[in-house]
DOPAMAR-183998 format. One record per residue (C-alpha): z, x, y; residue in one letter; chain. Coordinates in steps of 0.05 Angstrom, whole numbers, plus 5000, padded with zeros to 4 digits. Each point is the difference from the previous one (the first is absolute). Layout:
! residues N
   up east north dose koldren
    Z    X     Y    a       A
...
! end
This chain:
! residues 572
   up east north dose koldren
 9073 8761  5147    x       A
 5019 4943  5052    x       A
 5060 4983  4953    x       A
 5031 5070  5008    x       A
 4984 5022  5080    x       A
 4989 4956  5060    x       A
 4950 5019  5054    x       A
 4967 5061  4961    x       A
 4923 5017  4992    x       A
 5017 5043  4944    x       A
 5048 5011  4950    x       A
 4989 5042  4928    x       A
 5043 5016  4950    x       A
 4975 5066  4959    x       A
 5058 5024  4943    x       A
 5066 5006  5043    x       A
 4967 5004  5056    x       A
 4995 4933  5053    x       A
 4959 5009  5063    x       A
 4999 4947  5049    x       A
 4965 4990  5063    x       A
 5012 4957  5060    x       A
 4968 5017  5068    x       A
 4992 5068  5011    x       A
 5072 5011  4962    x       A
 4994 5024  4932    x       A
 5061 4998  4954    x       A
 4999 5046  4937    x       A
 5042 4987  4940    x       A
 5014 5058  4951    x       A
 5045 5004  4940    x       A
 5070 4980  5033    x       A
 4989 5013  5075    x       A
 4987 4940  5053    x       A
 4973 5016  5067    x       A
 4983 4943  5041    x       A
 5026 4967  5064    x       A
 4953 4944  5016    x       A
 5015 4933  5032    x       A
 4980 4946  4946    x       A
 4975 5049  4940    x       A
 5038 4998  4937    x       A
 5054 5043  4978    x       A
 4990 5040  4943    x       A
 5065 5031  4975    x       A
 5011 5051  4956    x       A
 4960 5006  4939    x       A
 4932 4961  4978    x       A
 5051 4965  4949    x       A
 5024 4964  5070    x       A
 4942 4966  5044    x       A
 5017 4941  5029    x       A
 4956 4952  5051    x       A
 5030 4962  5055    x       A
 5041 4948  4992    x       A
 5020 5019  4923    x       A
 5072 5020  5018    x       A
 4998 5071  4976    x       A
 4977 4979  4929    x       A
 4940 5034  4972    x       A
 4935 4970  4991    x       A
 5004 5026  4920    x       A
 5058 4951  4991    x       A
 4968 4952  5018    x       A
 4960 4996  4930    x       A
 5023 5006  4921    x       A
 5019 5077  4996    x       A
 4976 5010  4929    x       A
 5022 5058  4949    x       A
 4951 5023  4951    x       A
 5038 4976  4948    x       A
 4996 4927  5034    x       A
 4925 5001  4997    x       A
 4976 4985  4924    x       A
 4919 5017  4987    x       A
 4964 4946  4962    x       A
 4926 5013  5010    x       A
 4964 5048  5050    x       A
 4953 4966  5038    x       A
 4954 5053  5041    x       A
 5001 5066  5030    x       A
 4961 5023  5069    x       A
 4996 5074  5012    x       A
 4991 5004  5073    x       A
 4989 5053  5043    x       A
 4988 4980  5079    x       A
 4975 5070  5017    x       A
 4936 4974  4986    x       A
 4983 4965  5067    x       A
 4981 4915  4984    x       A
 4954 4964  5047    x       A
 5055 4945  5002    x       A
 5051 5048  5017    x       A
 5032 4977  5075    x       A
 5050 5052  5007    x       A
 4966 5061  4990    x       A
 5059 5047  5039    x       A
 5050 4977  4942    x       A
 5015 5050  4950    x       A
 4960 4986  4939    x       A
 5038 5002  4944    x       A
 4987 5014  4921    x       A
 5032 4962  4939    x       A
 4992 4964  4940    x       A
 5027 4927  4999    x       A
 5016 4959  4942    x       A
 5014 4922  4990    x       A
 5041 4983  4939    x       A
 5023 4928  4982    x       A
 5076 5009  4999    x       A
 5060 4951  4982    x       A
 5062 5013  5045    x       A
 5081 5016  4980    x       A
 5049 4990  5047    x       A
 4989 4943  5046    x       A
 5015 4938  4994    x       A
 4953 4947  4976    x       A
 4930 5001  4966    x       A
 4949 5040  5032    x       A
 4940 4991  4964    x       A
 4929 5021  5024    x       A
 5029 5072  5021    x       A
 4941 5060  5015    x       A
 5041 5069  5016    x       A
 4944 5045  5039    x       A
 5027 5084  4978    x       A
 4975 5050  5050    x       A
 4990 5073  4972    x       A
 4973 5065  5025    x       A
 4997 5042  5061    x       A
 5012 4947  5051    x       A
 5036 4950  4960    x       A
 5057 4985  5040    x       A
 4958 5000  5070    x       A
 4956 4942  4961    x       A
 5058 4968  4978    x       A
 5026 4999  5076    x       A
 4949 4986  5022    x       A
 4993 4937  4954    x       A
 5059 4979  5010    x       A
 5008 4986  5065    x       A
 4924 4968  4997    x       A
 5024 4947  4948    x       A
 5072 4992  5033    x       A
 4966 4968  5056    x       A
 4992 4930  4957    x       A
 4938 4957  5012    x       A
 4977 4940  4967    x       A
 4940 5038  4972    x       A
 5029 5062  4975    x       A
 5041 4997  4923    x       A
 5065 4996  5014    x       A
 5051 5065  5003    x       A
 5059 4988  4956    x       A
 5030 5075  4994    x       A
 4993 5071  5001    x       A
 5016 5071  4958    x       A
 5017 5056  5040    x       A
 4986 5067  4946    x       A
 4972 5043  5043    x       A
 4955 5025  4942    x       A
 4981 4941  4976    x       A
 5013 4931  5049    x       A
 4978 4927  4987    x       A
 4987 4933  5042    x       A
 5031 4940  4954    x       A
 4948 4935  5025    x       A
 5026 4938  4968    x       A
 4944 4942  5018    x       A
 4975 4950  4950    x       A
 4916 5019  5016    x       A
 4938 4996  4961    x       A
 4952 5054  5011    x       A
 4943 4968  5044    x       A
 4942 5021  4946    x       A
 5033 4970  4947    x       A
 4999 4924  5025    x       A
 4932 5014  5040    x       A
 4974 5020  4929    x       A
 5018 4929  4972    x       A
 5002 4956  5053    x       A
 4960 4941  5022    x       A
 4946 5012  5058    x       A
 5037 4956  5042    x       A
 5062 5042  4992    x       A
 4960 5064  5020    x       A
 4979 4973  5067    x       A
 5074 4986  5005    x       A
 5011 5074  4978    x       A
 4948 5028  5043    x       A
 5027 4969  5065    x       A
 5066 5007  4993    x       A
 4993 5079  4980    x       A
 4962 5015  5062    x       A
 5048 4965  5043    x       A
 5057 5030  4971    x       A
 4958 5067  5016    x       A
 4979 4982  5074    x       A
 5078 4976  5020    x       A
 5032 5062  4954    x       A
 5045 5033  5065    x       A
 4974 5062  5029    x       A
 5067 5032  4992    x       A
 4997 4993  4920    x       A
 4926 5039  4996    x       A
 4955 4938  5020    x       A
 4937 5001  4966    x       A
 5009 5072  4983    x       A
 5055 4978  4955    x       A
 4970 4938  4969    x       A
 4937 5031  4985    x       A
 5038 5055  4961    x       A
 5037 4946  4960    x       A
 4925 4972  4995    x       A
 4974 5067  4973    x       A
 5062 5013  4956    x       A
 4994 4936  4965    x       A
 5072 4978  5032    x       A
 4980 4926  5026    x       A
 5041 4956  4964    x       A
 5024 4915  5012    x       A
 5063 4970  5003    x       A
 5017 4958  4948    x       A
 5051 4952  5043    x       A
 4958 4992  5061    x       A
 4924 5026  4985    x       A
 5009 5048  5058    x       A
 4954 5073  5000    x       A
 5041 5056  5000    x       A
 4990 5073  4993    x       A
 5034 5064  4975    x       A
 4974 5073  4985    x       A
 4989 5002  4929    x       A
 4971 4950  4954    x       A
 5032 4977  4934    x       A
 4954 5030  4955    x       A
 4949 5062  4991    x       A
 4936 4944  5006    x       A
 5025 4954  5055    x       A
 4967 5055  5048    x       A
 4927 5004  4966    x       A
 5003 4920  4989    x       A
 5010 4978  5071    x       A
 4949 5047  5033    x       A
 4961 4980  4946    x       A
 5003 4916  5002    x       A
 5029 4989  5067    x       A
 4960 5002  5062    x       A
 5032 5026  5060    x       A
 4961 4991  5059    x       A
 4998 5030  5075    x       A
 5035 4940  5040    x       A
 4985 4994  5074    x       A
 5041 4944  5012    x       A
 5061 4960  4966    x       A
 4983 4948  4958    x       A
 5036 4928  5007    x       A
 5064 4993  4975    x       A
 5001 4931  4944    x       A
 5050 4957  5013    x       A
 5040 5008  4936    x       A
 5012 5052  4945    x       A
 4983 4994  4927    x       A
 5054 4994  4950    x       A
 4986 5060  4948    x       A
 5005 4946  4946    x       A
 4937 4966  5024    x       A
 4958 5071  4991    x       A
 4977 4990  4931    x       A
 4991 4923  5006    x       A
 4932 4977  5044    x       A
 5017 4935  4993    x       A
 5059 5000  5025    x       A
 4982 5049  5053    x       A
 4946 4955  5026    x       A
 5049 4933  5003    x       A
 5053 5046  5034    x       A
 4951 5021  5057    x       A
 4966 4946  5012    x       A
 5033 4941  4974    x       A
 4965 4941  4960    x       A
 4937 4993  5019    x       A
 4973 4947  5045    x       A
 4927 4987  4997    x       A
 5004 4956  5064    x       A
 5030 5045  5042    x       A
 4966 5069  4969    x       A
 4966 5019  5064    x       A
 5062 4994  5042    x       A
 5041 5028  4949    x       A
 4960 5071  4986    x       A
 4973 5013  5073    x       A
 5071 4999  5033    x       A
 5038 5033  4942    x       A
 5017 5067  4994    x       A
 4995 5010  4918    x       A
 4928 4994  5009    x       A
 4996 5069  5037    x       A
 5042 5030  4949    x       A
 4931 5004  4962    x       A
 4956 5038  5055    x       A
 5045 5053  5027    x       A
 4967 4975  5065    x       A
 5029 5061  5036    x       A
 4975 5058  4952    x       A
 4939 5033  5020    x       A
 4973 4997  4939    x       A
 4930 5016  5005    x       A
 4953 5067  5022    x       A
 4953 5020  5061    x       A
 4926 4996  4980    x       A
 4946 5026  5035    x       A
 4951 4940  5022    x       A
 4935 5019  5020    x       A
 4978 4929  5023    x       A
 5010 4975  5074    x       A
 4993 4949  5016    x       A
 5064 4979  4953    x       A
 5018 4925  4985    x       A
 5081 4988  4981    x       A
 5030 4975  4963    x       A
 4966 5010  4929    x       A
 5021 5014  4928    x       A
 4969 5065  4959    x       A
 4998 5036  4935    x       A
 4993 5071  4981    x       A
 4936 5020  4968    x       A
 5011 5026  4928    x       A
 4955 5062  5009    x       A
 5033 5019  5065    x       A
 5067 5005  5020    x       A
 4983 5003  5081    x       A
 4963 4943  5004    x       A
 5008 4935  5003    x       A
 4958 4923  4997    x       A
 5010 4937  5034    x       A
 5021 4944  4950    x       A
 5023 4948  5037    x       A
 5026 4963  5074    x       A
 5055 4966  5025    x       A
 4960 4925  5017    x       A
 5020 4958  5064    x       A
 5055 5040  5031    x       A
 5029 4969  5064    x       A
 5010 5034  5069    x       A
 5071 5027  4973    x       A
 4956 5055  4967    x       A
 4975 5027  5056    x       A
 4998 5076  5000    x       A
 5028 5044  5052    x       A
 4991 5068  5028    x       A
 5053 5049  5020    x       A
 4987 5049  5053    x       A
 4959 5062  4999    x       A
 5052 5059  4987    x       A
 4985 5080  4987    x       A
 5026 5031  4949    x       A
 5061 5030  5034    x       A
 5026 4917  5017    x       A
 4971 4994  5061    x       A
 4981 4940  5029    x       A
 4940 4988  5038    x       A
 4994 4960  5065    x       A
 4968 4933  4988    x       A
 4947 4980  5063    x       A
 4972 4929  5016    x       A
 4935 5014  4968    x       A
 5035 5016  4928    x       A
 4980 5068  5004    x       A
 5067 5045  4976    x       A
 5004 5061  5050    x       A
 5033 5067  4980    x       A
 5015 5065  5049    x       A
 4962 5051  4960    x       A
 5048 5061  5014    x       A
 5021 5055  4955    x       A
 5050 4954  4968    x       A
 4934 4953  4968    x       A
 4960 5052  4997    x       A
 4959 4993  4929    x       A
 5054 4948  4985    x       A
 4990 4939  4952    x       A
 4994 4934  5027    x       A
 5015 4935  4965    x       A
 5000 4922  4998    x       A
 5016 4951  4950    x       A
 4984 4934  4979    x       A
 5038 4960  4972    x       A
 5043 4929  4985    x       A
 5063 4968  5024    x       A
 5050 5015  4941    x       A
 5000 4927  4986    x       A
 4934 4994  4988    x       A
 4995 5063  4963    x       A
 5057 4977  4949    x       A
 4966 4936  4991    x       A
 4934 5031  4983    x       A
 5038 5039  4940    x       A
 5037 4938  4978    x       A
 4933 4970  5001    x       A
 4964 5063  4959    x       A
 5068 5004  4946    x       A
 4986 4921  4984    x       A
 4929 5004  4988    x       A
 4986 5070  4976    x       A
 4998 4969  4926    x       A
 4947 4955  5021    x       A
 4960 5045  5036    x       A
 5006 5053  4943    x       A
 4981 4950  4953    x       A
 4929 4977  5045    x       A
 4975 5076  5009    x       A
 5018 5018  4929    x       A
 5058 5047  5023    x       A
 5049 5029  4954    x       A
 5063 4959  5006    x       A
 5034 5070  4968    x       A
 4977 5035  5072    x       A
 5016 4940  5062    x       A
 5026 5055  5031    x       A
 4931 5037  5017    x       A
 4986 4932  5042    x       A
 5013 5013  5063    x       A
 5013 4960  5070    x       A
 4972 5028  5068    x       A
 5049 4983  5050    x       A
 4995 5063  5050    x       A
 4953 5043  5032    x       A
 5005 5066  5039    x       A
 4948 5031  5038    x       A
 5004 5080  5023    x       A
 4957 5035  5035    x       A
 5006 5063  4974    x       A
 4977 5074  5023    x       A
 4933 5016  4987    x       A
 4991 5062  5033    x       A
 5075 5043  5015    x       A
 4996 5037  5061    x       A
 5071 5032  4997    x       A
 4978 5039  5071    x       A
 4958 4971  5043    x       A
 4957 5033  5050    x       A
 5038 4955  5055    x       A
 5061 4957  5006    x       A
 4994 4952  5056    x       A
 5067 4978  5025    x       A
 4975 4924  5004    x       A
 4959 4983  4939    x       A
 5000 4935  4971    x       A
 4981 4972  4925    x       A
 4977 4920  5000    x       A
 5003 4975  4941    x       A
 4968 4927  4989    x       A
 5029 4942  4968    x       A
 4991 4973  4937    x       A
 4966 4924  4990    x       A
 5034 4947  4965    x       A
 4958 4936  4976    x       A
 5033 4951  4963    x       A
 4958 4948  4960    x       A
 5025 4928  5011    x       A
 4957 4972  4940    x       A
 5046 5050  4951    x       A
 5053 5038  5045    x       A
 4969 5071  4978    x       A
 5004 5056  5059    x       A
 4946 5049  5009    x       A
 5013 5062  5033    x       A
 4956 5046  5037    x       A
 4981 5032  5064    x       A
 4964 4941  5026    x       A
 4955 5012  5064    x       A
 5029 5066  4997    x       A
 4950 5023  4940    x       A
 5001 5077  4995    x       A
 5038 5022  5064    x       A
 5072 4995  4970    x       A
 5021 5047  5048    x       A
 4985 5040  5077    x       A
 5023 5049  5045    x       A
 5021 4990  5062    x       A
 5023 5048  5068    x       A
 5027 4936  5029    x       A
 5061 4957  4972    x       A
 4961 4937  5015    x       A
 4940 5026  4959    x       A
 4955 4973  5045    x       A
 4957 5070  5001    x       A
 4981 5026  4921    x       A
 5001 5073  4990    x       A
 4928 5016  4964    x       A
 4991 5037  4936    x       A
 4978 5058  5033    x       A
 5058 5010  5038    x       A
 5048 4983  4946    x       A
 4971 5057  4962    x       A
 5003 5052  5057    x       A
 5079 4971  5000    x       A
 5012 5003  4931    x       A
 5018 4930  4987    x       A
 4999 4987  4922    x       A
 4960 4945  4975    x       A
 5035 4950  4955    x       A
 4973 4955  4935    x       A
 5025 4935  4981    x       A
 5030 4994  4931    x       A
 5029 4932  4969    x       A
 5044 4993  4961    x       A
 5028 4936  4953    x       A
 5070 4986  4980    x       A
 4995 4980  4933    x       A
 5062 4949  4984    x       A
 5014 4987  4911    x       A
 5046 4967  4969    x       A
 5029 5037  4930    x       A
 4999 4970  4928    x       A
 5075 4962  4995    x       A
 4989 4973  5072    x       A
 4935 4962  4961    x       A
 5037 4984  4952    x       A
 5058 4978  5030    x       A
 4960 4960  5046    x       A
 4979 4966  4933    x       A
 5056 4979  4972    x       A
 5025 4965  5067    x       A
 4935 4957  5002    x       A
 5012 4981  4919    x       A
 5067 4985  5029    x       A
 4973 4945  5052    x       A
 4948 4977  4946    x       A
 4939 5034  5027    x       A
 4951 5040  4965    x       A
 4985 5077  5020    x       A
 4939 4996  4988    x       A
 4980 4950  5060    x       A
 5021 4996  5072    x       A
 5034 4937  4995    x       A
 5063 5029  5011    x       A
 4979 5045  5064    x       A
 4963 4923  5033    x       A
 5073 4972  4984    x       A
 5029 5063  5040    x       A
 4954 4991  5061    x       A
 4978 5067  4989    x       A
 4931 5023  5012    x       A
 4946 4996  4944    x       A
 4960 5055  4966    x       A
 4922 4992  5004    x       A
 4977 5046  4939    x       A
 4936 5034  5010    x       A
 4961 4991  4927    x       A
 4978 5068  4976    x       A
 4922 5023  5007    x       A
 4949 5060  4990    x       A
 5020 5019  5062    x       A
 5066 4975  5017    x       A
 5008 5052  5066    x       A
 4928 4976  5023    x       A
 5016 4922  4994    x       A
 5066 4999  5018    x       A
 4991 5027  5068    x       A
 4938 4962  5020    x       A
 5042 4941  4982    x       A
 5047 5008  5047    x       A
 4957 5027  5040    x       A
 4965 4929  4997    x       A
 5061 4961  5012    x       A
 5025 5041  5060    x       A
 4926 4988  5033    x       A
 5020 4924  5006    x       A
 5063 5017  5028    x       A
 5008 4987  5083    x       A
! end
């Protein structure tokens, strides 16, 4: 909409009707009446056949693409059909006060008559049924406002029964070279889709929009520059099924880093090629140099993905960071099969401050102790803290876990098929959650304070490994208090004449994995500096951290803890 009206919250067009808002002065548009006087809003003059946007000189924003008869628009080969009906309300759905419209769209391959040159690599979309033309408007003035991720708009067809969008953009569908394509080219893939999705302009849909392409099957890559870019309706029936199917799209919390330079799409299908491109020829002197400070390397780990799951951990004290497995016979549980050995002070674990579950912060005191105002705002809140690493360290902990994964697969006997069930603990998050709701209390004190205490962090200097607990603090996680200093506890008796609730302690792991290509993409870069997978000679020429794997017993839950247990005891 910004290409048509300047300083407007809203603008829709529905049929030959325009309605267009700006402040609290709403123009309406119908058939071939204007009525508007509005400092810096558009005209709109006469008919719909006439919209213009500032600065155009009167000309209509319709001339400005290929005005296409039918007879200029020759079939070849229909592509895909979406029956879509937006009365059914979506979860994505981020404008729910816009009309929702029903219509059948259809993507044909098409050659062109009438303009000059070859246009080759032409899709026209056909919009039929009830709201046809409102879709088509509606469309059109979405893919009129060009981006470097969306196909490109080329022309139009104006039936009223029966309009089309004419895209002319030499694309791939993005299924079709993820299907065939190296690893190495899928972490390419991977990143550059979900940066493509994170930057995609709110004014174009946003994420609504690219995770409808996503669902539709409409992802597709630029044959001249390798670029992501996204449309409504895929190129065939199966590109939808096969790309929900094979690619994963993950919740991002944060954009990942943008590499340096962009594939060719002729390198795609050739590793080799791929791998001399991104990181030149190999020098074994320089290696660790050469991988730590270069930005290919993260292309492999997704480093900002959260790619991983919340587990329950009913252990505390907890020692970070360490690498597990799922069990085979259960799903929700989880053994320890190996530790990161000798990590410097540069893996020191933090923790963020104690917040309740509606954001607020609590008030840090001298003695460490975390001090919320218990009013009717906290009342039977959440509260949380986290554990956790410097981003650097964490992202050198997964480079360190993607080089030797093979090697510890291979010394516990691990399916290589199944890396990614082998997972690396970077994060923990402790909540102290209701145990007993008291929605009404007998009382509500106007000064009532919650003290929650602070968490212990002991870091080994024999191996680097953090253990986290209570410390002195044991079993009293938490007290009340009449007094904001705290210096006078409220006793249980009285907290149960008050009402107060009593709260639990529940831990909780964030699981960090790496998927199947980023293995084996990781792979074929160490064949590529003449190291074997199977060893951590590559990581030791990295600098990374190494992988102590803990050999498998009777009891492997049993041993493995009192071994750590063991090593933390000599620990200062």
């Amino acid at each position: 909409m910004s290409n048509f009206f300047q300083n407007t919250s809203h603008s829709s067009f529905e049929g030959s009707h325009i309605n267009n808002t700006a402040g609290d002065h709403t123009t309406n548009v119908a058939g071939d009446i204007y009525i508007a006087a509005v400092d810096n809003i558009t005209q709109i003059i006469g008919s719909q056949d006439q919209i213009v946007s500032n600065g155009a000189c009167g000309k209509s924003i319709f001339d400005e693409y290929h005005n296409f008869r039918r007879c200029d628009i020759r079939l070849l080969r229909e592509l895909s059909t979406s029956e879509i009906d937006e009365e059914t309300q979506l979860w994505w759905d981020r404008n729910p006060t816009q009309k929702k419209l029903k219509y059948t769209r259809t993507a044909h391959s098409v050659s062109l008559f009438g303009v000059p040159g070859d246009y080759s690599y032409c899709v026209a979309m056909y919009y039929s049924g009830r709201d046809a033309y409102a879709a088509w408007e509606r469309d059109f003035l979405q893919y009129s406002d060009h981006h470097q991720n969306v196909v490109h708009l080329f022309g139009l067809s104006r039936q009223k029964s029966n309009p089309a969008l004419v895209f002319c953009d030499d694309v791939v569908p993005l299924i079709q070279i993820w299907e065939k394509c190296s690893s190495i080219v899928k972490c390419y893939l991977q990143l550059h889709f979900d940066l493509a999705r994170l930057r995609f302009p709110e004014s174009m849909g946003g994420l609504s929009f690219t995770y409808e392409s996503f669902r539709q099957g409409a992802v597709f890559v630029r044959r001249d520059t390798g670029m992501i870019c996204f449309a409504s309706q895929s190129q065939g029936e199966m590109g939808s099924q096969l790309i929900t199917r094979e690619f994963p799209l993950l919740t991002l919390h944060s954009e990942p880093e943008e590499p340096d330079k962009l594939l060719p799409f002729d390198l795609f299908h050739d590793e080799t090629r791929t791998l001399e491109y991104l990181w030149g020829i190999p020098n074994k002197d320089f290696l660790s140099q050469q991988i730590i400070t270069s930005s290919p390397l993260e292309k492999l780990s997704l480093l900002n993905s959260p790619w991983g799951r919340w587990h329950r951990y009913n252990m505390f004290p907890i020692t970070l960071p360490f690498i597990s497995s799922w069990t085979a016979s259960d799903e929700d549980s989880f053994r320890t099969v190996g530790w990161f050995k000798k990590l410097d002070r540069s893996y020191s674990f933090m923790t963020s401050p104690w917040r309740s579950s509606y954001e607020r912060e609590g008030i840090l005191l001298e003695h460490g102790w975390t001090r919320f105002h218990y009013d009717v705002t906290n009342w039977g809140a959440n509260f949380s803290c986290s554990v956790m690493l410097p981003l650097t360290s964490v992202k050198k902990l997964i480079f360190a876990w993607l080089c030797q994964g093979i090697s510890c697969a291979n010394a516990i006997g691990g399916d290589i098929s199944n890396l990614e069930h082998y997972e690396t603990v970077v994060k923990i998050s402790l909540m102290p959650d209701v145990g007993t709701a008291v929605l009404h209390p007998n009382i509500i004190p106007k000064n009532i304070y919650m003290f929650i205490a602070p968490l212990s962090l002991n870091q080994c200097l024999e191996n680097g490994s953090t253990e986290v607990s209570w410390g002195e603090h044991g079993e009293n996680h938490y007290f009340w208090s009449f007094n904001p200093d705290g210096s006078t506890q409220i006793s249980q008796r009285v907290c149960d004449l008050i009402g107060l609730p009593k709260y639990k302690v529940e831990i909780f792991t964030h699981l960090s994995y790496s998927l199947n290509y980023q293995f084996q993409a990781i792979q074929q870069v160490q064949k590529f500096f003449g190291y074997d997978p199977s060893t951590q000679d590559f990581a030791k020429a990295c600098g990374l951290p190494l992988i102590e794997v803990i050999p498998l017993s009777e009891d492997p839950g049993k041993s493995h803890v009192n071994r750590r247990t063991r090593q933390l005891a000599d620990c200062p």
